[in-house]
C-alpha positions as a Markdown table, in Angstrom:
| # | Residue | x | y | z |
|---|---|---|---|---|
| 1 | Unk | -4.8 | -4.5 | 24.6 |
| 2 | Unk | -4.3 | -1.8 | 22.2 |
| 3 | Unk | -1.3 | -1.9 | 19.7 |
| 4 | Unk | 1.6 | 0.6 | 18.9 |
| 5 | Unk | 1.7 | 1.4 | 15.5 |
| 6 | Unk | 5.1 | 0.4 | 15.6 |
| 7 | Unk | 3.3 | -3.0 | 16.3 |
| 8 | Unk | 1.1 | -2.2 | 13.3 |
| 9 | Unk | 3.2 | -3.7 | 10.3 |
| 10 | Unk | 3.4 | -4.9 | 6.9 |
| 11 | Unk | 4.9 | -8.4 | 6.1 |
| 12 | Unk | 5.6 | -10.0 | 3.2 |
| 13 | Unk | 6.0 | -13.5 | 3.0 |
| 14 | Unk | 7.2 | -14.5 | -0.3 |
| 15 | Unk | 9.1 | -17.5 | -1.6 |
| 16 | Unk | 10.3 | -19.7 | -5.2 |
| 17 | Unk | 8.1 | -22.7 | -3.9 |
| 18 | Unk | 4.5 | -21.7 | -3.6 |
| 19 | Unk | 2.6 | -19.7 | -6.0 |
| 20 | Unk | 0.7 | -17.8 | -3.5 |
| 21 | Unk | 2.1 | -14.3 | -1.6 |
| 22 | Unk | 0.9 | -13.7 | 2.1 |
| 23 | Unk | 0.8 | -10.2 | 3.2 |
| 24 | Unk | -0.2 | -9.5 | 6.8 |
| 25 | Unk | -0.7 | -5.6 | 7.1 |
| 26 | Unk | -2.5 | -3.2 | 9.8 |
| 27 | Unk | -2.3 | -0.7 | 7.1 |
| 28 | Unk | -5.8 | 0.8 | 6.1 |
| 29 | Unk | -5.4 | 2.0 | 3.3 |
| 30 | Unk | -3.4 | -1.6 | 1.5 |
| 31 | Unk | -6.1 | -3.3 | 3.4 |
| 32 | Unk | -8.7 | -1.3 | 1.4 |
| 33 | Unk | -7.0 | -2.2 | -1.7 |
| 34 | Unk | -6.9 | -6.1 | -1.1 |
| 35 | Unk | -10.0 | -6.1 | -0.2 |
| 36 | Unk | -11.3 | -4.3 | -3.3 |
| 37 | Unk | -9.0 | -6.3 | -5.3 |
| 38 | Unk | -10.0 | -9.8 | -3.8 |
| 39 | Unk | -13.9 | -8.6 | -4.1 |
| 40 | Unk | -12.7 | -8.1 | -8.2 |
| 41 | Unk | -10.5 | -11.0 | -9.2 |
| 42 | Unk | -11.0 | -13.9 | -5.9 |
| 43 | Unk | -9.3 | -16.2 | -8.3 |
| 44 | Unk | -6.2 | -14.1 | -7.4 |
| 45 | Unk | -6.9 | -12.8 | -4.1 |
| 46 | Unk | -8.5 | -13.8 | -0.9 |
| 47 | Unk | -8.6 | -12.8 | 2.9 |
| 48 | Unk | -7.2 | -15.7 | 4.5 |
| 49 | Unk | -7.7 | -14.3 | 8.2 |
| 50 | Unk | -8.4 | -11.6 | 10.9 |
| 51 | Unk | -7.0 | -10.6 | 14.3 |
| 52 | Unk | -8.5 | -9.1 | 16.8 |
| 53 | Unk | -6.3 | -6.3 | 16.5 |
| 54 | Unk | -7.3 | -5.0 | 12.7 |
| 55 | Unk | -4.9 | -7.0 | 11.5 |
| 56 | Unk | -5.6 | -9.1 | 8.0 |
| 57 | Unk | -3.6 | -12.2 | 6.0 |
| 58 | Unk | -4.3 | -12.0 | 2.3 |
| 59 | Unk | -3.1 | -14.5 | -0.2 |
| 60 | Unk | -2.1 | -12.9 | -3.5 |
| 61 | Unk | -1.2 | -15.3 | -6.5 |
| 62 | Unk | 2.7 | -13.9 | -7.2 |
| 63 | Unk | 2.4 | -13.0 | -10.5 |
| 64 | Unk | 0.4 | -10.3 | -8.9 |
| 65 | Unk | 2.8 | -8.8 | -6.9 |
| 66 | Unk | 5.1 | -6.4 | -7.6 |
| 67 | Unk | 7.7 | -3.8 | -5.7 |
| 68 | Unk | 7.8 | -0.8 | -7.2 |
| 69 | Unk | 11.0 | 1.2 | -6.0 |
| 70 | Unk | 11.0 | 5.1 | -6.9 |
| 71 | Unk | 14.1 | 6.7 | -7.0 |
| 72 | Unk | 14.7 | 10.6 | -5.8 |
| 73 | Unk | 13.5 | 13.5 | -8.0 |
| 74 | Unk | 16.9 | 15.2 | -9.9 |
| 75 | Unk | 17.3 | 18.6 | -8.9 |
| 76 | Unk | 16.4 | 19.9 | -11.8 |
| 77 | Unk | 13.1 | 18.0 | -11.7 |
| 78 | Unk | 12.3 | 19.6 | -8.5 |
| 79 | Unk | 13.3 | 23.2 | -9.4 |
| 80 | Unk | 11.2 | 22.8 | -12.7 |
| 81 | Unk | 8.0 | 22.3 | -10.4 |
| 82 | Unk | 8.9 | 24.9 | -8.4 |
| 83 | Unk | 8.9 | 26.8 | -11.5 |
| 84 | Unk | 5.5 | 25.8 | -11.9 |
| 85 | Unk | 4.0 | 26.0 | -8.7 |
| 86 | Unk | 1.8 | 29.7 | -8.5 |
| 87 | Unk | 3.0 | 31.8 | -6.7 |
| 88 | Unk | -0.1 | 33.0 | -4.9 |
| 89 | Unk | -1.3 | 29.7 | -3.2 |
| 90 | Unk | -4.7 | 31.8 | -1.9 |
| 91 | Unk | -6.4 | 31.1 | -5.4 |
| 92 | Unk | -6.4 | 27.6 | -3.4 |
| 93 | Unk | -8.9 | 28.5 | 0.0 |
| 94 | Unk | -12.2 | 28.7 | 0.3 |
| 95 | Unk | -11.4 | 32.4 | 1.9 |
């Protein structure tokens, strides 16, 4: 049995008692990155399980953890990067 990817998620367990995070994620590229991250500091980080599915549980001391939240671009951010975008994007192929 194959999953959806709207059966592929991300959760976050998190809570005030324990000191440890668990984040279950189908997500290649986060799992590269806890995996690389528990290979670097397994004092803070380790693979608790596998499913059969792709699927991973790390534990991640909280202290470690954070949820970065980025708000919208102004509209005059955006229009100065349009400003500085070139105008002819075929300096950018390999034609």
């Amino acid at each position: 049995m194959r999953l959806t990817k709207y059966e592929k998620e991300t959760i976050i367990l998190f809570n005030e008692s324990e000191d440890e995070a668990s984040i279950y994620t189908h997500n290649a590229g986060l799992k590269t990155r806890l995996a690389r991250f528990s290979r670097k500091y397994p004092q803070l980080c380790h693979l608790k399980e596998r499913n059969k599915h792709g699927g991973r549980i790390y534990l991640i001391d909280k202290s470690r953890l954070s949820i970065h939240l980025q708000p919208p671009y102004s509209d005059d951010r955006i229009e100065a990067v349009k400003r500085n975008l070139p105008e002819n994007r075929s300096d950018y192929t390999d034609d």
